[in-house]
N, C-alpha and C positions, 0 to 999 in steps of 0.2 A: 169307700168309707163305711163304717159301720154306723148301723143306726143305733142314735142315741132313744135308749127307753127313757119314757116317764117315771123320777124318782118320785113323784105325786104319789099319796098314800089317800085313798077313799078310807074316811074316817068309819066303817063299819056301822049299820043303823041295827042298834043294840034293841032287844025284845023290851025291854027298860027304859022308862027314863034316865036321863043322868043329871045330877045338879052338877053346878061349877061351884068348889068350896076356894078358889084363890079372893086374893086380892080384884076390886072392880078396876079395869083397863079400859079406858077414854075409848069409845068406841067401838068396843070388843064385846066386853061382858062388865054385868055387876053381881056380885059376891051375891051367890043364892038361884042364880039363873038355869031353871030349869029347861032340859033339853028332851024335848018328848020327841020330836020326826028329825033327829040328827043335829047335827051345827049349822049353825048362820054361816055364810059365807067368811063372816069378818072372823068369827071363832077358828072354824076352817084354817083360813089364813096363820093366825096368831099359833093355831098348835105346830103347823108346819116350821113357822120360824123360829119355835119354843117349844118340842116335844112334851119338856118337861111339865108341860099344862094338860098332857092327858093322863096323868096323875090325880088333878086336881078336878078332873069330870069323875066323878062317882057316883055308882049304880044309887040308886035313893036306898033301896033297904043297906044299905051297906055304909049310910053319912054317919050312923053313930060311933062307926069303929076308924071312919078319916078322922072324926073332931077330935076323938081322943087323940089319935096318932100327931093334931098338930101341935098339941100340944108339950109333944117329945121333940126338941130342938135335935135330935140321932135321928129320925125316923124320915122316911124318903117323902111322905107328905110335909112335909114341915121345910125338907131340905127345896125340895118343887115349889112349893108357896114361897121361897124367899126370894129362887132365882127368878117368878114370876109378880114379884116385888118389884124386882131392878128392872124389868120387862116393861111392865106397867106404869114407872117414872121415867124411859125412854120413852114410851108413845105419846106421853101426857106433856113432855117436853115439847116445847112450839121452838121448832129452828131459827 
């Protein structure tokens, strides 16, 4: 039997900080949460089950050309912050 590889992605520890410009997610992160020596485990977590959240990690010199772009309901930041909307009201849901 062949061995299964790890689809696990090491999140890359960027020369940069990065901010989180989404929605805050119960647990995860709050809208603003700078990441200086990589992800929290739980961030970690969340971008694997939600790629679409490392969109919404941006380099700090580079937050003033995201905040525009959310403000473009077309633009792939804006489209990332929505699906990480619906993300955000599943984890904050208590079963």
């Amino acid at each position: 039997m062949p061995e299964k590889k790890s689809t696990k992605q090491e999140t890359p520890k960027t020369k940069e900080p990065v901010i989180y410009i989404g929605p805050s997610i119960v647990g995860v992160a709050t809208k603003g949460t700078v990441y200086k020596n990589g992800l929290t485990p739980q961030m970690g977590k969340a971008v694997e089950e939600l790629p679409a959240l490392n969109t919404l990690l941006v380099e700090i010199g580079k937050i003033t050309q995201a905040r525009k772009d959310l403000k473009n309901k077309e633009s792939a930041v804006s489209i990332c912050y929505a699906k990480a909307e619906e993300y955000a009201q599943k984890k904050g849901a208590k079963g």
